[in-house]
N, C-alpha and C positions, 0 to 999 in steps of 0.2 A: 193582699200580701199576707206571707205568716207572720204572726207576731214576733217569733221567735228569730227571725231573720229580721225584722225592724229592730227587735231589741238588741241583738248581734252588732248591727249598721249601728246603734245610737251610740254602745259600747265602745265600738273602734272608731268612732268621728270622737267623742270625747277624750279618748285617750290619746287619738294624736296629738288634738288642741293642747290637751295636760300636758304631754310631753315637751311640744315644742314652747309653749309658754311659759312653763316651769325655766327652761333652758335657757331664755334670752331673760328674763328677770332674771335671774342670778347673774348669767355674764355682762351685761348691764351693770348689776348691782356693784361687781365688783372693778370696772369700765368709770364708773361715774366717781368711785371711793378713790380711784388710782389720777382720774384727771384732777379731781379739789387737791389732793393732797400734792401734787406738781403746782397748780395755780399757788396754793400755798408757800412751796418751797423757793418758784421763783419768780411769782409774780406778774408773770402773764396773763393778758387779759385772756390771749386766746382759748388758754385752759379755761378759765369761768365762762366762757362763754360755751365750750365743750359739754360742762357741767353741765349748765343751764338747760342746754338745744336738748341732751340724753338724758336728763335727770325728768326732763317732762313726763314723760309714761310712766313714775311711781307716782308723780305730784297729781296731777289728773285725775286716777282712777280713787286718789283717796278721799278727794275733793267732792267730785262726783258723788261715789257711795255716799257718806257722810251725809250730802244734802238729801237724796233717795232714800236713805235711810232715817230722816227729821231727826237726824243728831244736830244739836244746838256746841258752835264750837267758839273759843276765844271770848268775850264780853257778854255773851248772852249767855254764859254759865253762872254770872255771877249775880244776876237780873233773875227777882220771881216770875215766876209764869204762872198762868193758868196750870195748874192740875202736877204739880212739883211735889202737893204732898203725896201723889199718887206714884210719880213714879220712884217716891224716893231723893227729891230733892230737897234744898232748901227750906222746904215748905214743914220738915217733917223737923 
């Protein structure tokens, strides 16, 4: 194949994925902001639990990344490590 028409093809699968993903994390975003703030108002569980079920795909992927990325999160920030003077922690 030509390159030029793979690079074309990577271009347009990326940019759909960007499009439609961008789209539903915001309408989501603003989905998940709208149910807490009813659970809040009047106290239903069912809202928290709304929250909960659609709040999962921001909580997950940050969770995920985080560990893939050997970010050190909550109680192990405040714990010396090997090699903290190196990257800047604690240690320095």
């Amino acid at each position: 194949m030509n390159p030029l028409l793979l690079a074309r093809w990577q271009f347009g699968i990326t940019t759909v994925y960007h499009f439609f993903f961008v789209s539903l994390t915001l309408g989501l975003s603003i989905l998940v902001a709208l149910m807490e703030t009813l659970y809040v108002r009047t106290g239903d569980e069912t809202y928290k639990r709304m929250t909960i079920f659609w709040g999962r795909p921001f909580l997950f992927p940050g969770i995920h990344l985080s560990g893939r990325l050997g970010l050190r999160l909550g109680p192990a920030l405040q714990e010396d490590a090997p090699g903290d003077d190196l990257a800047g922690g604690p240690g320095l």
